[in-house]
Backbone as a printed PyTorch tensor [residue, N CA C, xyz], in Angstrom:
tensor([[[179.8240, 193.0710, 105.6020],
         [180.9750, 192.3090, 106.0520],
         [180.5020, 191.1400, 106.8960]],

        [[181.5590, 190.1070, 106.7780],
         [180.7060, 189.0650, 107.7950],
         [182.3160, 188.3680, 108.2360]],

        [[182.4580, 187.7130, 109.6100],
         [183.3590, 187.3770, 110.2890],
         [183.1500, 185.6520, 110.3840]],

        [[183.8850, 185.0680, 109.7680],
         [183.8000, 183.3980, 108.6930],
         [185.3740, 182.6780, 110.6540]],

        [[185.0030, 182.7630, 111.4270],
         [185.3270, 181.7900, 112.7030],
         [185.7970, 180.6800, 112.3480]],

        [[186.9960, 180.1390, 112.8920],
         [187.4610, 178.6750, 112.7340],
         [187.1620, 177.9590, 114.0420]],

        [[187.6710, 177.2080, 114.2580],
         [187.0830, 176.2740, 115.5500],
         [187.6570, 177.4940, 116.9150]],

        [[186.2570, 177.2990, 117.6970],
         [186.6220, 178.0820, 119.2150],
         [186.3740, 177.4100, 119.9490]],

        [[186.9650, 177.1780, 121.0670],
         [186.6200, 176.4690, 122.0040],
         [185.2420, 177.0400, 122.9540]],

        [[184.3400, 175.8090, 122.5180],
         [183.4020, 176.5590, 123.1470],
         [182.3660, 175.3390, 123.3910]],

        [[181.1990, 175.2730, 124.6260],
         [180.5910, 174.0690, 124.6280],
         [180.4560, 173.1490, 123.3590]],

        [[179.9260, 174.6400, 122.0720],
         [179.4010, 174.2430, 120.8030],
         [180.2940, 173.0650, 120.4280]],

        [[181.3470, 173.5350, 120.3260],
         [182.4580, 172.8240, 119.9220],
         [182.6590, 171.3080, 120.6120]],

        [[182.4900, 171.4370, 121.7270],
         [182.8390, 170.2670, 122.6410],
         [182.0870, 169.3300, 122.9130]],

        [[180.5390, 169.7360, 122.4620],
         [179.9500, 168.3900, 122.1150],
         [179.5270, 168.0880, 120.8340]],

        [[180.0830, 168.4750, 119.4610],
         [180.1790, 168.4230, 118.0300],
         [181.5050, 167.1730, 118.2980]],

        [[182.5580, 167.5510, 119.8240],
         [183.4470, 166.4860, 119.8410],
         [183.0520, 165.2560, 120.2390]],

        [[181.8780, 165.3590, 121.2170],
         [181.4940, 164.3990, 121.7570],
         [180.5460, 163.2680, 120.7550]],

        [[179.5390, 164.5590, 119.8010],
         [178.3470, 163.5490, 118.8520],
         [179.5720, 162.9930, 117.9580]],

        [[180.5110, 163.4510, 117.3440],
         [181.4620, 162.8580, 116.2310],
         [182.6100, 161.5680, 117.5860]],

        [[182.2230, 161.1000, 118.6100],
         [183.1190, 159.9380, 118.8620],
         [184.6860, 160.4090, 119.3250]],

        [[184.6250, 162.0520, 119.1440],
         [186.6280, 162.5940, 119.3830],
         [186.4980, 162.6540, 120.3570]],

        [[188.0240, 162.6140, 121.2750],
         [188.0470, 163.3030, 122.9240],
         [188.3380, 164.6780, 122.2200]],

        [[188.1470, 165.3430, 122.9890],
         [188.6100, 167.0550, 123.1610],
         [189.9350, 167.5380, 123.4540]],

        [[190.3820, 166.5500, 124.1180],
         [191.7640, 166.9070, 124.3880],
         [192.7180, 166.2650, 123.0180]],

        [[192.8000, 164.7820, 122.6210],
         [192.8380, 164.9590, 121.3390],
         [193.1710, 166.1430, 119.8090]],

        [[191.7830, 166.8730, 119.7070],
         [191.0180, 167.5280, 119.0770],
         [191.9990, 169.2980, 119.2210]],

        [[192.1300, 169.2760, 120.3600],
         [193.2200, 170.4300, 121.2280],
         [194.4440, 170.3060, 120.4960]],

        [[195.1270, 168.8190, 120.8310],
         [196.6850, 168.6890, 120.3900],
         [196.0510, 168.9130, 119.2390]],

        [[195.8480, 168.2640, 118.5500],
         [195.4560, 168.6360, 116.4850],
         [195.6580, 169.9140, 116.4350]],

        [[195.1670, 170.9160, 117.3120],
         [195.1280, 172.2150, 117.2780],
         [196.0260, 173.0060, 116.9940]],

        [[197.0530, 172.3620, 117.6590],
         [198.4550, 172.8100, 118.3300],
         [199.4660, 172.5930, 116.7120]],

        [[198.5380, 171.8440, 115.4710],
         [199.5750, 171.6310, 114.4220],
         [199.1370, 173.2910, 113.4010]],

        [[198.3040, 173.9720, 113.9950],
         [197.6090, 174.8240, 112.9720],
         [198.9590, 176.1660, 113.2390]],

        [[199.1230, 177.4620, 112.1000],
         [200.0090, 177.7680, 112.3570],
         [200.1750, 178.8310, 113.7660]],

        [[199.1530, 178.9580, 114.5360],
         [198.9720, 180.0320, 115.5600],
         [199.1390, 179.0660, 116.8770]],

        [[198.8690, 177.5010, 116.3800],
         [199.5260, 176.5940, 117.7820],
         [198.3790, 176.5550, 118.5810]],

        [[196.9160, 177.1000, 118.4730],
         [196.1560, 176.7470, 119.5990],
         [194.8950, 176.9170, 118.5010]],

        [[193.9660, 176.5640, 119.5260],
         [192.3650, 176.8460, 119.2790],
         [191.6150, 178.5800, 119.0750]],

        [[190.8840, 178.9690, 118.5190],
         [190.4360, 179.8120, 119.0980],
         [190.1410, 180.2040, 120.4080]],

        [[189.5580, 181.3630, 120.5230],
         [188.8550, 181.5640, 121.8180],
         [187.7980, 182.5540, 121.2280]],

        [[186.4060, 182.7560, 122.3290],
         [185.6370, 183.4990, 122.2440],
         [186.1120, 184.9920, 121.8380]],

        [[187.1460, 185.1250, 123.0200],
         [187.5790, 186.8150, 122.7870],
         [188.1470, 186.5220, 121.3530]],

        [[188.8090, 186.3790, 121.0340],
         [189.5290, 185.9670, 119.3960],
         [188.2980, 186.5340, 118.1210]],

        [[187.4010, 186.1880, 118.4830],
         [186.3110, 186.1030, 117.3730],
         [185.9190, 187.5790, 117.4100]],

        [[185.6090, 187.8670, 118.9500],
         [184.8880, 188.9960, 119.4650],
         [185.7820, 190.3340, 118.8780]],

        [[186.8460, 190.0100, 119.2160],
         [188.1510, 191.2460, 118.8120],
         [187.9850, 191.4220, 117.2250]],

        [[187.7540, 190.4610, 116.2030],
         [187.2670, 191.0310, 115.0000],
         [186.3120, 191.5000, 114.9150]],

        [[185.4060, 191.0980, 115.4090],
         [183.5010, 191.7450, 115.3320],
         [184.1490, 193.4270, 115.4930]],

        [[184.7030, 193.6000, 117.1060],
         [184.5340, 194.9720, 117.2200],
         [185.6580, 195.6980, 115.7380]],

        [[186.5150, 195.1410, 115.9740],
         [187.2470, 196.1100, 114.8740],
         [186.2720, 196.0280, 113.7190]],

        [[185.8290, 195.1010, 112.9950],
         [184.8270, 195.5680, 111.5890],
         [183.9380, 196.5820, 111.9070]],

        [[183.2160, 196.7160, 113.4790],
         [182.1010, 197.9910, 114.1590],
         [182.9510, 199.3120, 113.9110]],

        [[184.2860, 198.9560, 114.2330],
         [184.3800, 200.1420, 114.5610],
         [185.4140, 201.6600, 113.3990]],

        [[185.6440, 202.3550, 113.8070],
         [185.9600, 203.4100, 112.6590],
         [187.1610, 202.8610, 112.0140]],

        [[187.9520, 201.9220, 112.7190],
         [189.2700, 201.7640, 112.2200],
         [189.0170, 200.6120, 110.6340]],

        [[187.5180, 200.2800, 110.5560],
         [187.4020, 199.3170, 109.2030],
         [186.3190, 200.2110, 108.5950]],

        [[186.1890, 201.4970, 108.6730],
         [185.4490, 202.1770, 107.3070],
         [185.5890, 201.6730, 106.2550]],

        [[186.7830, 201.7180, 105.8440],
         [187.3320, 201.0500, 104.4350],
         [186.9270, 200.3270, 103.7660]],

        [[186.2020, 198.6550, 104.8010],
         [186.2880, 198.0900, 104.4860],
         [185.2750, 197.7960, 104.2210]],

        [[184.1800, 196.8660, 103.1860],
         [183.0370, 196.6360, 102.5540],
         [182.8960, 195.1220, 101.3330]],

        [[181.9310, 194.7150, 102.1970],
         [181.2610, 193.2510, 101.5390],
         [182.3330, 192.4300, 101.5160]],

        [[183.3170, 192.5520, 102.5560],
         [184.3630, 191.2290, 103.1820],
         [184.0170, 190.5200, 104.1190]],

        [[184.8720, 188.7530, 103.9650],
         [184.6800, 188.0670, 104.6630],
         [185.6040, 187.9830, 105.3300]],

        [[185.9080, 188.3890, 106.7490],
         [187.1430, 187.8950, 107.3990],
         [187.2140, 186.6860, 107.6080]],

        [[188.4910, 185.9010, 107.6040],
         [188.5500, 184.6000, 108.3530],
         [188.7960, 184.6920, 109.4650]],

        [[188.5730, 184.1470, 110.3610],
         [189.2920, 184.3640, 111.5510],
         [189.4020, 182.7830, 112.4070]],

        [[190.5670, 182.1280, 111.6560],
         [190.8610, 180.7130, 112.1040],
         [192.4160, 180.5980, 112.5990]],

        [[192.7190, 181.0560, 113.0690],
         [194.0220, 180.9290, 113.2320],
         [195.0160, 180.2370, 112.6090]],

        [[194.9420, 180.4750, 111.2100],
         [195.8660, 180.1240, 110.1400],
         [195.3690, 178.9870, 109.8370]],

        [[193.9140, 178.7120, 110.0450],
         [193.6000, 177.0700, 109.7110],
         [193.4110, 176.8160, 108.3550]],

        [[193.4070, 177.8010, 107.4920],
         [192.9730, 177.4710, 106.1600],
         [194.0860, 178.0910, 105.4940]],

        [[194.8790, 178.4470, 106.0560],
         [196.2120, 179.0370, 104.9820],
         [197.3690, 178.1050, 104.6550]]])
């Protein structure tokens, strides 16, 4: 299984805003058009990792979660 992250707010992120010429705050509102209304966050990402660890995704095998907050739907 592997956990496929949409944008998180995270340094990474914030100077990928800076080398590409965007403000961040900018980049934020844009955010705000996706259907969950915000950015990721670290915990966001983290909260799938553990559920795929843990017993409640036995089931599950050679999936990719997305985990973008509706950014690709």
């Amino acid at each position: 299984n592997c956990v496929c992250p949409g944008d998180v707010d995270t340094s990474m992120l914030r100077s990928e805003c800076a080398q590409l010429g965007e403000e961040v705050q900018a980049f934020m509102r844009e955010a705000a058009n996706r259907p969950l209304a915000r950015i990721g966050t670290p915990d966001d990402i983290a909260n799938a990792v553990l559920f795929l660890v843990s017993p409640m995704s036995v089931w599950i095998t050679g999936a990719a979660l997305v985990v973008d907050g509706g950014g690709l739907a």
